[in-house]
C-alpha positions in Angstrom: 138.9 111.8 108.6 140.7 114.5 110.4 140.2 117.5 112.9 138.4 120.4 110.8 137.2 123.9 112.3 133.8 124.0 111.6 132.7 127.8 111.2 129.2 129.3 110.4 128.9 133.0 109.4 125.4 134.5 109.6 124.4 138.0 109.4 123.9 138.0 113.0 126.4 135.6 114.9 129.2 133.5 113.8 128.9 130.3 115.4 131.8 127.5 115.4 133.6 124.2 116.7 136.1 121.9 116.2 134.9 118.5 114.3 136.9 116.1 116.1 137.1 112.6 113.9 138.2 110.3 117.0 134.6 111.5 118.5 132.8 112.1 115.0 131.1 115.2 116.8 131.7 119.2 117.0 133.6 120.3 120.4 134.0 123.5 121.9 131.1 125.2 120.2 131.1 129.0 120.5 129.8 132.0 118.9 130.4 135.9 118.4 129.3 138.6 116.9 129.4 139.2 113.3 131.5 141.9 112.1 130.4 144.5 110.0 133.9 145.1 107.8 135.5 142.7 106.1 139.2 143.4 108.0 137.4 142.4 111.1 135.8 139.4 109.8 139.4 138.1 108.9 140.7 138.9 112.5 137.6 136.7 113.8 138.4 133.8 112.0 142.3 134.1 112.3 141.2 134.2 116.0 139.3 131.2 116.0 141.1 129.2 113.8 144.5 129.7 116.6 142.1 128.4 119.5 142.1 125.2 117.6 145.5 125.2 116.8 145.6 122.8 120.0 143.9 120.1 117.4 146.4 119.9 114.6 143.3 120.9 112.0 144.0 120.2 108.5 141.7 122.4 107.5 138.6 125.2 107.6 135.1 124.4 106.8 133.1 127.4 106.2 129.5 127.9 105.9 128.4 131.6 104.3 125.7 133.5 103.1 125.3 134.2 99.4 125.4 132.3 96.4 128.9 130.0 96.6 130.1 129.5 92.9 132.0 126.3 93.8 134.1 126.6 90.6 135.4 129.9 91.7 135.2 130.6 95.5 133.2 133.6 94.8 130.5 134.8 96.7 127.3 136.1 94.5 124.0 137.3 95.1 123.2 139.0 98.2 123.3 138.8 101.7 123.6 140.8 105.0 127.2 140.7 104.7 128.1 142.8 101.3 132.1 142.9 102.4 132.1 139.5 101.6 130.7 139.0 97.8 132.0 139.7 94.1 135.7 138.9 95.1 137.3 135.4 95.1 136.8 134.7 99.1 137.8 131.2 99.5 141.4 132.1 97.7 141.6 135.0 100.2 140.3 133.0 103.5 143.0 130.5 102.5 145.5 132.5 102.6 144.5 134.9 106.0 143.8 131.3 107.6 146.9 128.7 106.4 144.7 126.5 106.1 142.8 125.0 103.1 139.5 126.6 103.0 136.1 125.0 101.6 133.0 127.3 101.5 129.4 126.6 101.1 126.2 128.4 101.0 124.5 128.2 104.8 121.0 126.8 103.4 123.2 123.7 101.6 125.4 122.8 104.7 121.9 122.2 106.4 120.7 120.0 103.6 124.4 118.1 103.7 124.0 117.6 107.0 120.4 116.2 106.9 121.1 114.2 103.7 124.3 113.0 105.3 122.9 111.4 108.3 119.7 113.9 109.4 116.0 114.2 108.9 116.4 113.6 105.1 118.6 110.4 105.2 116.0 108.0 104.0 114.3 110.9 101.8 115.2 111.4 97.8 113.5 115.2 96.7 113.2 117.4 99.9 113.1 121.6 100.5 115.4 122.6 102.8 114.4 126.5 104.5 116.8 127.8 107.2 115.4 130.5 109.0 118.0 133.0 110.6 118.5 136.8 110.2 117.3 136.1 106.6 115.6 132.6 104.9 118.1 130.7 102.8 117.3 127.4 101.1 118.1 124.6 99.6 116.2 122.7 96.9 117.8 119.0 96.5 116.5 116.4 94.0 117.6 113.0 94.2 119.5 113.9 97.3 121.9 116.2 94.7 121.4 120.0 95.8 119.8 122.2 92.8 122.0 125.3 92.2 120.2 127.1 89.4 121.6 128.7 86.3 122.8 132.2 88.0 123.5 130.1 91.6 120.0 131.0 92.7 118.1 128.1 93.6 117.0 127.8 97.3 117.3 132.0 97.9 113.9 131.4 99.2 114.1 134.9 101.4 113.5 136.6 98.3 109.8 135.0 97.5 107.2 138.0 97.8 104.8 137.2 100.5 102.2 138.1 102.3 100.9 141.7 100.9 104.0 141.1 98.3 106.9 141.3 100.9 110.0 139.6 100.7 110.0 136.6 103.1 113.4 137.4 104.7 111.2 140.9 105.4 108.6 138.8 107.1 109.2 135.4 108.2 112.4 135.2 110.8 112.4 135.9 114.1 114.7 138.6 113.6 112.1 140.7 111.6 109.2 139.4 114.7 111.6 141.6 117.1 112.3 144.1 115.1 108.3 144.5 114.6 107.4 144.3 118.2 109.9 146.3 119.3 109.5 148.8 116.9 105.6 149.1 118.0 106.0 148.3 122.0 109.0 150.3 122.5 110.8 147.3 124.1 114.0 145.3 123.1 113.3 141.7 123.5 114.5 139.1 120.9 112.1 137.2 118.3 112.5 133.9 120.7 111.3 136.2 123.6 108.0 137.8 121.9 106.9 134.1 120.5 107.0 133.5 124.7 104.6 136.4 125.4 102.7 135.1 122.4 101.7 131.8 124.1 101.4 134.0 127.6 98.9 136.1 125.7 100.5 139.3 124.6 98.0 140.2 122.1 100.7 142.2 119.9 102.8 139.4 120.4 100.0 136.9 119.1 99.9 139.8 115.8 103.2 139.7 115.1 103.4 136.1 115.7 101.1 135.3 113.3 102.8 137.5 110.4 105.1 134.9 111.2 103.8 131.9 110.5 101.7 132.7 108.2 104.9 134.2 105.9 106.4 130.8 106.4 103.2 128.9 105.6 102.9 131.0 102.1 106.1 130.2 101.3 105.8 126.5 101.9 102.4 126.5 100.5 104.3 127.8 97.1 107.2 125.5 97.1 104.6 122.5 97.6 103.2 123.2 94.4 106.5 124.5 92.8 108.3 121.0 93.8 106.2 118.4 95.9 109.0 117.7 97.5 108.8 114.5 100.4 109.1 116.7 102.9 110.2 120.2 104.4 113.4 120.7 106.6 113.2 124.1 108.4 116.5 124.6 110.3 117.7 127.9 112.1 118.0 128.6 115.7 114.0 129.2 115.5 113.8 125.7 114.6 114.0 124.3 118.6 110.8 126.3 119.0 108.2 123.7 119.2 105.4 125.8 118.7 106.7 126.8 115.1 106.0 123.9 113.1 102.6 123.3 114.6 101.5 127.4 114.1 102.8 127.0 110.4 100.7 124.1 109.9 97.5 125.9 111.1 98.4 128.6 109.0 98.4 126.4 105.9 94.9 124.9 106.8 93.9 128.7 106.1 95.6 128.6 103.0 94.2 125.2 102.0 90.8 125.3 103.3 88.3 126.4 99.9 91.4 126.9 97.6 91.4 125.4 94.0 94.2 122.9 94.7 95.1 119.4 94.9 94.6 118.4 98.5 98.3 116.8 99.5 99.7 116.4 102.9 102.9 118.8 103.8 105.2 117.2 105.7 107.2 119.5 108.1 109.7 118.3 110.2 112.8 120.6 112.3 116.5 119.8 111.5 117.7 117.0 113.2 120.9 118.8 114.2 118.6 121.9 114.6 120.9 125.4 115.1 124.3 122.7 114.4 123.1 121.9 110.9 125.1 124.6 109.0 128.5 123.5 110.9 127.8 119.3 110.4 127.1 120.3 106.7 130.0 122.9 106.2 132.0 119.1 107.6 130.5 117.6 105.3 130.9 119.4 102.4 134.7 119.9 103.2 135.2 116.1 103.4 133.6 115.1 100.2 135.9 118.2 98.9 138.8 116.4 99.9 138.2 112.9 99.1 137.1 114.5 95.6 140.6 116.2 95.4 142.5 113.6 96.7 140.8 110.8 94.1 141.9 113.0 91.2 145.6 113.5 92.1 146.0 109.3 93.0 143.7 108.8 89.5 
């Protein structure tokens, strides 16, 4: 294995690092802003790709939004970032970067990651929800990702929840802030309010609970869509230890007195937590690679 820059656009940050194989681990992590045209997204990633230049990469591994066609390096679907769909990206990212360019969707870089050597290592069928600006999501059956017939499989944001909302509407902490802010006339992020909502900030606690209880009806769903072993929820949210718990009380709601078969759900954070889109965006470029490179010695 080789050095690799590791980059991870979502609709709010771009986050990145250099996988270094002598250390089998990303290095000099870092983050900006995401752009909102598609020139300046190229000058970001020309950017960071030169402040690895140090490390002799042989190549970029992105992770992205959207529905990847794999086939064609086209972006599909939607996403917070239209600039960067319905034209064949990776083709263009390999040649504003030098470099040879994989790209992934965000959602299956997490699952890669925890299927690779995560919480879903020892685990066959598991649902995969990362929780950022938006939800994305990856559905993997015997430890192969799902993609759907139209590349859809895993756009979990885009259930109807709770009073028939989308879930990327209702269930990030991106939507909590924009909710409580909107209402309290303050600017504190989602991360922030979930504080004041275990300090007893009764709007907090509200807005909080839309929260969970979004995820909860979305897990509650998927359980009975794909009783899956277990559910990965990734995102920076993820490192919030009162998540996982408050989403399990919110599904006793759901379960208590329901017509349903009674089964334990499983819910565990990623183990590489807000890093699991760049370990899987590795991992995906590597088994690109060694894919690639089999063929042409075959």
């Amino acid at each position: 294995m080789e050095n690799v820059v590791a980059i991870d656009v979502g609709g709010t940050t771009i986050k990145y690092a250099c996988w270094q194989s002598n250390s089998k681990a990303l290095m000099n992590k870092g983050y900006v802003k995401t752009p909102r045209t598609l020139a300046k997204y190229y000058e970001i990633l020309q950017r960071i790709v030169a402040e690895f230049e140090i490390y002799d990469p042989v190549g970029v591994a992105l992770s992205t939004p959207g529905a990847v066609n794999l086939k064609t390096g086209v972006v599909a679907g939607i996403s917070a970032l239209p600039y960067i769909h319905n034209f064949p990206l990776q083709q263009a990212l390999t040649g504003q970067l030098g470099l040879p360019v994989t790209l992934e969707n965000d959602a299956n870089c997490a699952a890669l990651a925890e299927l690779d050597s995560g919480a879903a290592r020892e685990y066959q069928n598991v649902i995969v929800l990362v929780i950022g600006t938006g939800v994305g999501g990856a559905v993997v059956s015997n430890r192969q990702i799902q993609r759907g017939a139209h590349l859809l499989a895993g756009e979990f944001g885009l259930m109807r929840v709770l009073n028939n909302r989308p879930l990327s509407q209702v269930g990030t902490a991106v939507s909590l802030a924009r909710r409580y802010n909107l209402k309290a006339k303050t600017r504190f992020s989602g991360q922030e309010i979930l504080e004041l909502a275990n300090q007893g900030d009764l709007l907090a606690q509200k807005e909080a609970a839309v929260l969970y209880r979004s995820l909860a009806e979305a897990i509650y769903n998927l359980e009975y869509s794909f009783d899956p072993e277990l559910f990965i929820l990734g995102g920076g949210i993820s490192e919030n230890p009162q998540l996982i718990p408050n989403i399990q009380r919110s599904l006793v709601g759901l379960t208590q007195g329901a017509v349903s078969i009674p089964v334990p759900i499983e819910i565990v954070p990623c183990h590489y937590y807000n890093d699991a889109n760049l370990m899987g965006a590795v991992v995906h470029f590597n088994q690109t690679m060694f894919h690639e490179r089999k063929i042409k010695n075959d």
